[in-house]
N, C-alpha and C positions, 0 to 999 in steps of 0.2 A: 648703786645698790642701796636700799634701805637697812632701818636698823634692823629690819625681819630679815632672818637667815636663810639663805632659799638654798636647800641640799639637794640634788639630784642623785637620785639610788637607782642602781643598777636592778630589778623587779626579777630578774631573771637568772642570776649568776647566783651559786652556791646551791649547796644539794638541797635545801628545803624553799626553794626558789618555784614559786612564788610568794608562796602562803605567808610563810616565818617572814620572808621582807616586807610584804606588804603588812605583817598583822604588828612587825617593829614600827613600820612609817606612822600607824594609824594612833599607836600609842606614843610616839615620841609629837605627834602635831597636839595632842590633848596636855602634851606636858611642858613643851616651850613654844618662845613665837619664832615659829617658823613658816615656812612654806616649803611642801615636800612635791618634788617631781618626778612622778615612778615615770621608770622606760623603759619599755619594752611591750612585750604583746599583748595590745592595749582589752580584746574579750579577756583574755585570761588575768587580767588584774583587775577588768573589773566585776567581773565574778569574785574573786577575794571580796573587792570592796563591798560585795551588794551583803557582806554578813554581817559589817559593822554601821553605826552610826556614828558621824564625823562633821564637822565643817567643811564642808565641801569648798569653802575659800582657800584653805590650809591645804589640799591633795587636788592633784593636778596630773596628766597621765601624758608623754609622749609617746607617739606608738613606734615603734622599732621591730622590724620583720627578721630580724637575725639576732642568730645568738651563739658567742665563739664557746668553744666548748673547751675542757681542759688536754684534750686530745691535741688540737690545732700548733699548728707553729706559730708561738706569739706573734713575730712581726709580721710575716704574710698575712693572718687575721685579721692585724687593724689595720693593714695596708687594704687588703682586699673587702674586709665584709663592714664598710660605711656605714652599712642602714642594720648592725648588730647594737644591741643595747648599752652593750661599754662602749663603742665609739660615741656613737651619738649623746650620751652624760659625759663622756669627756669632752666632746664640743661645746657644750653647754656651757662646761667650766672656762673654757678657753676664751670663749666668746663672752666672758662675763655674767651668763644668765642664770648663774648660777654658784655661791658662794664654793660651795664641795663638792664631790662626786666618789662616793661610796659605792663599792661591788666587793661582793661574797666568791666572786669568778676566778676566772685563771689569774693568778699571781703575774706569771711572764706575761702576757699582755697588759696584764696593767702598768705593770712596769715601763713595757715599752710605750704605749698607749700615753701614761703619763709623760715620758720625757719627751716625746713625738711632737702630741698634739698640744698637750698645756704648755711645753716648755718649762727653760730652769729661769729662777729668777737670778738677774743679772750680778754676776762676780760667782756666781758656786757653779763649781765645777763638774760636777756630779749630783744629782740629786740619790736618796739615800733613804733606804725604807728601813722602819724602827719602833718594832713592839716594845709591850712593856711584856717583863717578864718576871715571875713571884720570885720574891727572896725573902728572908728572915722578917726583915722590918716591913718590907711592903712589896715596892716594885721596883725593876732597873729596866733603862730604854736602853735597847740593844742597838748601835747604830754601827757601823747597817747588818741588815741580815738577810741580802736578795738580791740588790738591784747592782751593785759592783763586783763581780767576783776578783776582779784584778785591780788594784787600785795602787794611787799614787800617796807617797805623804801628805803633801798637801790636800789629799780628799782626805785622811784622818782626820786633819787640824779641821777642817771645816765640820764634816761630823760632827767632833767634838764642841764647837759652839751652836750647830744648832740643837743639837741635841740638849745641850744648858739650858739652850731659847725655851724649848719644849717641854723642859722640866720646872725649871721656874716658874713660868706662868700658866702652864695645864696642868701640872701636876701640884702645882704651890710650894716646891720645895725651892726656900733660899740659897742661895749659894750651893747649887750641885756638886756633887765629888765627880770629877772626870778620873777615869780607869782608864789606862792601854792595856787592854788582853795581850799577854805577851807568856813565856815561859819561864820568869820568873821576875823576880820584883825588882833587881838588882839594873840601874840603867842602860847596863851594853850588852844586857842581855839580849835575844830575837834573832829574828831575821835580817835584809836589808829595809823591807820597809819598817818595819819599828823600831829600828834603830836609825832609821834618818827621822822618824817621824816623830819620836820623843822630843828632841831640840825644839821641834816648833807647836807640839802644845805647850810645852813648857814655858816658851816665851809670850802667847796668847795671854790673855787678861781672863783667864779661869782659874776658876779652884781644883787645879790638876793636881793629882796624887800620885803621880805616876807607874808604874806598870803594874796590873794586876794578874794574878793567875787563875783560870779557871775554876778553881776552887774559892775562891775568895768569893764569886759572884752569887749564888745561894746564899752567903752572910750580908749582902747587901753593903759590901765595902765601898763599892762605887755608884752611884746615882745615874750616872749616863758611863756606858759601857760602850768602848772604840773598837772597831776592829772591822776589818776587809771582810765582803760579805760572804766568801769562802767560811772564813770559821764562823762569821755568825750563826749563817744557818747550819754550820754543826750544832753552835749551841745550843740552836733553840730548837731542833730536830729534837737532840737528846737531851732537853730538860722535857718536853712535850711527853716524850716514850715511859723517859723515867717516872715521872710525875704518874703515867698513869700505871704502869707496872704495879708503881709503889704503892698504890690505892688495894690492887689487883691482890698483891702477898699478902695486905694487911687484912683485906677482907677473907680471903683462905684460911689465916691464920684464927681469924676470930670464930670464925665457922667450923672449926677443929675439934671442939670437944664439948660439952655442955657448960663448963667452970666461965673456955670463953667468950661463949654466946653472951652468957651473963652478963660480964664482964663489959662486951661489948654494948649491951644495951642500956648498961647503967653509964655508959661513957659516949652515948650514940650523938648526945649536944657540941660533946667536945670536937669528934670526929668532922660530924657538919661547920662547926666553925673552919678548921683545919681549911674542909674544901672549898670553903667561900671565901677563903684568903687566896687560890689558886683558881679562881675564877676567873676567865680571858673577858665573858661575858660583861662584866663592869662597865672594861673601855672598850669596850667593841671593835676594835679594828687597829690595826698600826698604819699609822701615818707615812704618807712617802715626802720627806722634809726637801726642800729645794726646788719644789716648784712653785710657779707663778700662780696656784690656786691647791687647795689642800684636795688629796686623794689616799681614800683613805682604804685600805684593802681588810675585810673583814675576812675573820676564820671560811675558811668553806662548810663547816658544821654549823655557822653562826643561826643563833633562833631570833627570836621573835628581840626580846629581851638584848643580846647581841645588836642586832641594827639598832633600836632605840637609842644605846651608850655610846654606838656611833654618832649618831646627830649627836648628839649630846656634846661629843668633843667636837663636832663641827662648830656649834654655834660658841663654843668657849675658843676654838682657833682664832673666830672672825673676831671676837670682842678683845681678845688680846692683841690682836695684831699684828700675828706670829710673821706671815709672808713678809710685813712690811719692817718687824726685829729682825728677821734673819739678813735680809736685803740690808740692810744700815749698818749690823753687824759685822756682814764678810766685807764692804768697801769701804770700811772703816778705814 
């Protein structure tokens, strides 16, 4: 691989698939050195392309006759549809042609997809997918929130360092705060897995804080957030609903009488700020940590704007060297 980043994007997963992907690729190649490789239905992306002007060095098109859809049964999918657009950018990865592989598509296939075809890098037990998610001060990486529903302690403890890995050097925070989601702060608190599982972050060489509770995580107590991806994706299901409810009352509320229409318009800067702190858009997609090549699963709603911030943490994975920290890391 050169020092140019070469992303392979899925052109055809996610609901505004093709357009919003392609019109992300076209503005994230004008922004870094890359090299982007759309794939999948190679007329229909390049119809997209024929609206922009680009370097045509930077975009590059593999054609892919199939496309799994969110209906399908993840593993039968990539077992069965080879020449679908997530498989073949996951080959890409695997086979090295490709630094990342980004899709907006079905989650469960890429899950499986990823642990299948890329594999896990060698000593992690589990690979592990992990948004970032708003809090007070900024963001906390949820690990995991999909890809394990049942997990072991020693998949926590691993979690827990790469999710440090990921925070540290993508996100620039020194020394992470490690959190155990748990039911309350007190050590023997939990279940059997968090309570075998605290003993061994705790002996790990992080900056563990030990058990947090689900309220604490909106304050932003902990930096990288553990937990089996049962409750993850609780969490991030219902910060997702709430987040948008909450938009939902406040804008009701301000539309209620004329005093707070007012009110609201003279406060309209502040409001905007508010939602751009809660923007997923930023980083574009959560990472699945523990493979042999980064894959990165972007919202299903993701725009234009969205893919672009995906590349974006592609080319900062590959420059930090995350695959090849976490790898040194766990066989430490």
């Amino acid at each position: 691989m050169s020092d140019q980043t070469i992303v392979a994007v899925d052109a055809m997963g996610g609901d505004h698939a093709p357009h919003e992907i392609v019109k992300g690729c076209v503005e994230a190649a004008q922004q870094f050195n890359i090299k982007v490789i759309l794939v999948g239905d190679e007329n229909q992306i390049n119809n997209e392309l024929s609206h922009y002007s680009y370097d045509q060095s930077r975009i590059s098109i593999i054609h892919a006759s199939e496309i799994i859809t969110m209906e399908e049964s993840p593993v039968t999918a990539i077992r069965k549809k080879k020449d679908s657009s997530m498989v073949v950018g996951l080959n890409l990865l695997k086979q090295k042609e490709a630094d990342a592989f980004i899709s907006a598509g079905s989650t469960g296939a890429l899950l499986a997809g990823g642990t299948f075809l890329v594999g896990r890098i060698k000593g992690v037990e589990r690979p592990a997918l992990a948004p970032l998610i708003p809090n007070k001060k900024g963001f906390s990486l949820l690990i995991d929130c999909g890809a394990n529903m049942d997990s072991k302690p020693s998949y926590l403890a691993q979690f827990a360092q790469m999710g440090s890995i990921y925070m540290e050097n993508i996100m620039g925070i020194a020394s992470p705060k490690v959190g155990l989601v748990n039911v309350g702060a007190e050590k023997e608190k939990g279940n059997q897995l968090t309570k075998e599982a605290y003993p061994l972050l705790e002996a790990l060489d992080l900056n563990f804080i030990g058990n947090i509770e689900a309220r604490d995580i909106p304050y932003g107590k902990a930096d990288v957030v553990v937990c089996d991806a049962f409750v993850g994706n609780i969490i991030l299901k219902y910060t997702e609903g709430f987040g948008l409810s909450l938009f939902d009352i406040i804008k009701e509320e301000l539309l209620r009488s004329t005093s707070s229409k007012i009110g609201a318009l003279l406060s309209k800067s502040a409001f905007k700020r508010v939602k751009n702190r809660f923007d997923y858009t930023e980083y574009g997609g959560a990472p699945m940590l523990g493979l042999q090549g980064l894959v990165v699963k972007a919202h299903g709603s993701s725009n234009a704007k969205a893919i672009a911030s995906a590349i974006r943490q592609a080319v900062k994975f590959k420059e930090q060297k995350i695959v090849e920290q976490i790898e040194q890391k766990i066989n430490q």
